[in-house]
C-alpha positions as CSV (number, residue, x, y, z in Angstrom):
1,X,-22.5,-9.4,0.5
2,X,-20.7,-7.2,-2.4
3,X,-17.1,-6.5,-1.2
4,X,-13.6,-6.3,-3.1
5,X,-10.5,-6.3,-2.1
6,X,-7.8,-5.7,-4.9
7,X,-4.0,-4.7,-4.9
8,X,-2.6,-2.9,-8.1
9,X,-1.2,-0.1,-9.2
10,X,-2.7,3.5,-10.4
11,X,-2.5,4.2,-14.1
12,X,-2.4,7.4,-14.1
13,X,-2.4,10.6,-11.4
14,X,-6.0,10.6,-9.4
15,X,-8.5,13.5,-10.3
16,X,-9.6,15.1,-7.8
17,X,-12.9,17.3,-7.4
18,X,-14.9,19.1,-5.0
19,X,-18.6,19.3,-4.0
20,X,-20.4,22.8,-3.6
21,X,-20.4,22.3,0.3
22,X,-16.3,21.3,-0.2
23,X,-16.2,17.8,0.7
24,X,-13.4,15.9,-1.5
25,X,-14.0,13.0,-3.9
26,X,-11.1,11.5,-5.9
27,X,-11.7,8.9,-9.2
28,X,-8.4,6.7,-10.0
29,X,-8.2,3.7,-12.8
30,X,-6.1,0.8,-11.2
31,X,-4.7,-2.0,-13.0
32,X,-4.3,-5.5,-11.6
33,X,-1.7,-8.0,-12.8
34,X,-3.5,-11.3,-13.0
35,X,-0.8,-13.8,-13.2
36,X,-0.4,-16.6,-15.5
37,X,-2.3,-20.0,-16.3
38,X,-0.7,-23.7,-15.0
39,X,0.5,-23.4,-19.2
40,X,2.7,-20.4,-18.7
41,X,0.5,-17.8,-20.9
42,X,-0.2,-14.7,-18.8
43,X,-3.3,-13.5,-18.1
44,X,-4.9,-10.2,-19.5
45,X,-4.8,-7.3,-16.2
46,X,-7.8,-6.2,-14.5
47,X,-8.4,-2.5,-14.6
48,X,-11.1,-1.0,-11.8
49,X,-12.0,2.8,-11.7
50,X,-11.9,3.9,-8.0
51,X,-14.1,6.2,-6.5
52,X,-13.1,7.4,-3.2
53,X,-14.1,10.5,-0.4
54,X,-13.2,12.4,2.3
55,X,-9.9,11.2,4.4
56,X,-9.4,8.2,1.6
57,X,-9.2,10.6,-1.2
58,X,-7.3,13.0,0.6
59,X,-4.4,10.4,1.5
60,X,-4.4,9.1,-2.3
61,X,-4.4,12.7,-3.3
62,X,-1.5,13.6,-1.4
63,X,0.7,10.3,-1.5
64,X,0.1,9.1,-5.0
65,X,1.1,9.3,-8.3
66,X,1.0,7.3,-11.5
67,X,2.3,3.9,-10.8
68,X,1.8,3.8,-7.0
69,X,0.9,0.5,-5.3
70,X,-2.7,1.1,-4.4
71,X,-4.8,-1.6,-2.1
72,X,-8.4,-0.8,-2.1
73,X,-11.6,-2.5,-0.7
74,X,-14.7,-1.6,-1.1
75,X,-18.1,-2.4,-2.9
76,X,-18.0,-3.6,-6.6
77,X,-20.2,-1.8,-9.4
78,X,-20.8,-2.1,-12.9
79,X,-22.0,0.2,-15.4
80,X,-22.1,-1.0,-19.3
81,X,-22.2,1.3,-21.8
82,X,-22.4,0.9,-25.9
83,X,-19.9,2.6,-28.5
84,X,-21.4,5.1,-30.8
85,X,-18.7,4.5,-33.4
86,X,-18.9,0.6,-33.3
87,X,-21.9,-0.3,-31.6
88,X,-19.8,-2.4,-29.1
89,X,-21.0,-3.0,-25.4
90,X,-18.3,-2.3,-23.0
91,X,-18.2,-3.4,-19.3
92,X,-16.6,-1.1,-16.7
93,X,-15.9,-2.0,-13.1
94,X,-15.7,1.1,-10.7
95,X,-14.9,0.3,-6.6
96,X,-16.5,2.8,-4.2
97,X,-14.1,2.6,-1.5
98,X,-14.6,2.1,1.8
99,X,-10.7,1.7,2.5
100,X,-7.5,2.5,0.5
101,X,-3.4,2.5,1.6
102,X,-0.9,3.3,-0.4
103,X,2.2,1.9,-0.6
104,X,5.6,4.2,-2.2
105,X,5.6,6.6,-4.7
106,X,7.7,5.2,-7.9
107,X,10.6,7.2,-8.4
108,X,11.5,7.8,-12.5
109,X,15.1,6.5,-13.6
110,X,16.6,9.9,-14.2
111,X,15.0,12.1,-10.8
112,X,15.9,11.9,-7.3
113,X,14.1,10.9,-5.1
114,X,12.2,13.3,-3.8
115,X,12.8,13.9,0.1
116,X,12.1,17.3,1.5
117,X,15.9,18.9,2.6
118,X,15.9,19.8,6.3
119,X,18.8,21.0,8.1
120,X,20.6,18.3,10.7
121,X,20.7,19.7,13.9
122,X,24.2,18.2,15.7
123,X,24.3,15.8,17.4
124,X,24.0,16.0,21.7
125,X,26.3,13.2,23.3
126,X,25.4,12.5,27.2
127,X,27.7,12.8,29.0
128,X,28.3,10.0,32.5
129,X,27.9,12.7,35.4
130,X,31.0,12.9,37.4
131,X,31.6,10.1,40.2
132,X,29.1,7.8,38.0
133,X,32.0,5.9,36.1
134,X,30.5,2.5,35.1
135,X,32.4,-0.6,35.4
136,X,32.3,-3.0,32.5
137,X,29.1,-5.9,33.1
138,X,29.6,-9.3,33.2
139,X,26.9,-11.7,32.2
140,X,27.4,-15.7,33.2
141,X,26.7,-17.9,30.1
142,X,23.5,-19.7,31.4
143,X,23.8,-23.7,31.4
144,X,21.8,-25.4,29.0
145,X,20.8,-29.5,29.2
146,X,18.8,-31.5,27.0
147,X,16.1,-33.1,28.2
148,X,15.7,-36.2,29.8
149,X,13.3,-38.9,28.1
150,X,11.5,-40.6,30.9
151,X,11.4,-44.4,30.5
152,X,7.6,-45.4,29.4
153,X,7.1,-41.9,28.0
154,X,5.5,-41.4,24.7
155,X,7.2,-39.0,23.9
């Protein structure tokens, strides 16, 4: 069985595209911290490319941007390929999703967050109807014991 499930965030915005018949595909890189060894030295991160379609792409479309926390799962490809300036064989991992969520969109140190401004409509207070006034509740403090240990009992 090929399936992934990673957790990471996008490195830059998604690129989005359309078929003829206009059915949505989206393409994402995703980078994946990979902690550090029992000596301390930290690991190199995982990048995956991310291929997703229809509602998945749409959602990662819409609520994403560079830096979002992505989870993905999916099924795990590989395509190598060979430089034609240095002759070098590269190895890239893509994930065709089969499900995505997206976690907050990372807000830059010098903007606002960005929360669309609706007016506040004021606040409705109910009001008791007449002849209705409510006397204050008492609740009794229930009565708590310990248990009893049973002579013999193990336990």
């Amino acid at each position: 069985m090929n399936h992934i499930l990673i957790s990471g965030h996008l490195v830059d915005k998604v690129r989005v595209t359309y078929t003829q018949d206009g059915k949505i595909s989206a393409f994402g890189k995703v980078g994946v911290y990979n902690g550090k060894t029992k000596e301390g030295e930290q690991r190199d991160s995982m990048f995956f490319d991310l291929v997703m379609f229809g509602r998945s792409a749409e959602l990662v479309r819409d609520n994403t941007d560079k830096g979002s926390l992505i989870i993905a799962s999916g099924r795990l490809e590989e395509d190598t390929s060979v430089s034609q300036k240095n002759g070098q064989t590269y190895v890239n991992k893509r994930i065709v999703c089969d499900n995505v969520q997206v976690g907050v969109k990372p807000v830059q140190v010098n903007q606002a967050p960005q929360v669309p401004v609706q007016p506040v409509a004021p606040v409705q207070q109910y009001q008791q109807p007449m002849g209705y006034a409510q006397a204050p509740v008492q609740y009794a403090q229930p009565q708590y014991q310990a248990p009893v240990q049973q002579p013999g009992s193990p336990w």
